[in-house]
N, C-alpha and C positions, 0 to 999 in steps of 0.2 A: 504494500500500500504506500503510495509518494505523497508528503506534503504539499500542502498549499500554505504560500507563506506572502505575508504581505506586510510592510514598516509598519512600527506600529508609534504610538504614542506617547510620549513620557509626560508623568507630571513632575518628578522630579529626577534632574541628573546631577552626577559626579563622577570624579576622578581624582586616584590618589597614585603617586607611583615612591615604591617600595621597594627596596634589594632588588632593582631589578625589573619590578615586577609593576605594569601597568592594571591599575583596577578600575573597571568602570563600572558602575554601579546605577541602575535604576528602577524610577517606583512609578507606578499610574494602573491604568486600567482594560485588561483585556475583555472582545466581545465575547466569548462564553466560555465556560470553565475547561473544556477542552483544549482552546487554544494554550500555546506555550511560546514565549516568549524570551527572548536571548538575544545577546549583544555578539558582533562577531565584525571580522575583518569585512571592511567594505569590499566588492567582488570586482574593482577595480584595480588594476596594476599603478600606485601612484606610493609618490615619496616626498616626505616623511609617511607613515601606515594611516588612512583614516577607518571609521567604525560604522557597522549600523545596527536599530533596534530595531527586529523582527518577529512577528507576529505566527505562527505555523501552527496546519489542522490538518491532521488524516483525511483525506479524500474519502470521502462515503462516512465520516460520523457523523452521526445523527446529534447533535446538541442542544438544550436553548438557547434561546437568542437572553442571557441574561449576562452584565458585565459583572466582575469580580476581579480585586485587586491583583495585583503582580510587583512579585522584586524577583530583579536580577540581576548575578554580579557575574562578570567576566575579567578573567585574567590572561593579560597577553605577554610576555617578554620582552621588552623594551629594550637597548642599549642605552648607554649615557648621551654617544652622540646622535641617535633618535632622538631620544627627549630632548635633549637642545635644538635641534631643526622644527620639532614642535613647535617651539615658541609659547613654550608654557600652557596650550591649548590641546584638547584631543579635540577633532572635527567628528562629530560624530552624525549621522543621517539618519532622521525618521519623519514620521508621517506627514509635517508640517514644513520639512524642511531639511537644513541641513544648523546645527547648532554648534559655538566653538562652547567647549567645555574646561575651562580652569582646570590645572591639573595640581591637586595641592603635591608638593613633595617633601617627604615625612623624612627625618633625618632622625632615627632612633635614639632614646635618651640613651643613658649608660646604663639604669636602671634595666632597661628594655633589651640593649645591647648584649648584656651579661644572659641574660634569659636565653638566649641563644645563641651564645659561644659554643666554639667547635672544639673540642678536645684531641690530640692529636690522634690519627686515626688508630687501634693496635690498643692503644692506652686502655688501662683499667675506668669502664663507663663513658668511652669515649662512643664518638659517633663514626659510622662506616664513610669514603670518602664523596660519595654521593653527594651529602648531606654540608661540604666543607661551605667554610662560609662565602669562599671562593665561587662556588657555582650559583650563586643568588635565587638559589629553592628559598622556603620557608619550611623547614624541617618542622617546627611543632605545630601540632592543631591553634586555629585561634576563630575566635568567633567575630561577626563585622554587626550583629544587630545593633549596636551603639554606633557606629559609627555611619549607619541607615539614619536613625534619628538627626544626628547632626553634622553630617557633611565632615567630621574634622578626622583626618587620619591616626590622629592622638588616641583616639577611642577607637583601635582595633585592641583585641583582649588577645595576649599568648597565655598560651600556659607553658609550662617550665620544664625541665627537666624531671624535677623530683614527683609533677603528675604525672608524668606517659611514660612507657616502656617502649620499648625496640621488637615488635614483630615482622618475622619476618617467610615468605613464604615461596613456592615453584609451581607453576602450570606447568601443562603440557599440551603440545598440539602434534597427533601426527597426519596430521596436513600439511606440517612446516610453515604455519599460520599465527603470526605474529600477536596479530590481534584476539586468535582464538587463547593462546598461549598466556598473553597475558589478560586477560579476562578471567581465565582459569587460576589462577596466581592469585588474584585480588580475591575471586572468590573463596580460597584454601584460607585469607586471613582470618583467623580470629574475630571475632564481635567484639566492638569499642564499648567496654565495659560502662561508660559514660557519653552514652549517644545524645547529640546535642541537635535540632534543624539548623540551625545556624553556626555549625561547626564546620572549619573545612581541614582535613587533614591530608598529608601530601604522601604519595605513595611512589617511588624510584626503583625506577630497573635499575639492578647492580650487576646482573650477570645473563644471556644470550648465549643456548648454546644448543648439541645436539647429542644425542646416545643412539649410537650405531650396534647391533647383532650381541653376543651374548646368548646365552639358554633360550630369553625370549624373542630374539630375533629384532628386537628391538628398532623403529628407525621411527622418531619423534624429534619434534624442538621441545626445548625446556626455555622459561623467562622467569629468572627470581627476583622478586620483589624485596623493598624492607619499606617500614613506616614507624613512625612513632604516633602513638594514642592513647 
């Protein structure tokens, strides 16, 4: 079954960019509870990257015609010298138009900083190299429902080290299917013993690989994941 997808409308937008990491974040109102909503690369080849809010409904569901609210947040990877050809704005496109959106950028307290220091990798409680502060992941869960309410990237919430633990897990595809592989991997993880809706926590392949013959004749891809949560 293929989407239908149409801009949709925001009532409220922002953007904050982080280690890295561009967040665009918005609130308004889709036509029926079916539809879903998402922010994503504009489908055009242009530079600096712009965005748009989209609207999408399965072809043949039946739905009401009643509106119900919507948030959505999207994270893109930015470089530093992107964000400066920005010019301090993401361009984002929906239903009304095309909007420049202010992009706050969050410079972590120390407080905050510490929260997510990288220990050297090997080390006792250390974190594996995925996760180095080097690759501008966001290794711990952190929730953004405050920072919805008020636009400031100050009020994203981490949690710490001494919350979450280190799981870590392996799919398998013998299709040699990447996606099958790691789908299978996320699914082998553990249950976040503290499931939050407004939790996001970050999941990295550390390892891609294959097992060849053996007893069982074996010929499969393997994708291992880790996370912390």
């Amino acid at each position: 079954m293929s989407n239908t997808c149409s801009k949709a409308e925001p009532d409220k937008l922002g953007a904050i960019y982080i280690l890295g990491q561009l967040i665009i974040f918005a609130e308004g109102q889709r036509p029926t509870p079916c539809h879903k909503v998402r922010i994503e690369h504009w489908p055009y080849r242009i530079y600096p990257p712009q965005y748009q809010i989209v609207s999408c409904i399965d072809e043949g569901v039946i739905c009401p015609q009643q509106q119900v609210p919507y948030t959505t947040v999207a994270f893109f990877a930015v470089s530093k010298e992107t964000l400066e050809a920005m010019e301090g704005y993401a361009l984002v496109h929906h239903r009304e138009g095309v909007e420049k959106v202010r992009i706050n950028v969050i410079t972590l307290s120390k407080k905050q900083a510490n929260l997510l220091t990288v220990d050297a990798a090997g080390s006792e409680g250390g974190m594996p190299f995925p996760f180095a502060a080097s690759s501008s992941d966001l290794p711990f869960p952190f929730s953004l429902s405050k920072l919805f309410e008020t636009g400031r990237g100050e009020d994203i919430k981490f949690l710490n080290r001494s919350d979450v633990s280190l799981h870590t897990a392996t799919g398998y595809s013998e299709s040699f299917s990447f996606r099958e592989a790691f789908q299978n991997a996320i699914g082998n993880l553990p249950p976040d013993p503290n499931p939050s809706p407004d939790k996001l926590t970050n999941v990295t392949v550390v390892r891609v690989g294959a097992n060849f013959g053996g007893i069982a004749g074996l010929s499969r891809m393997y994708v291992t994941v880790v996370s912390f949560y």
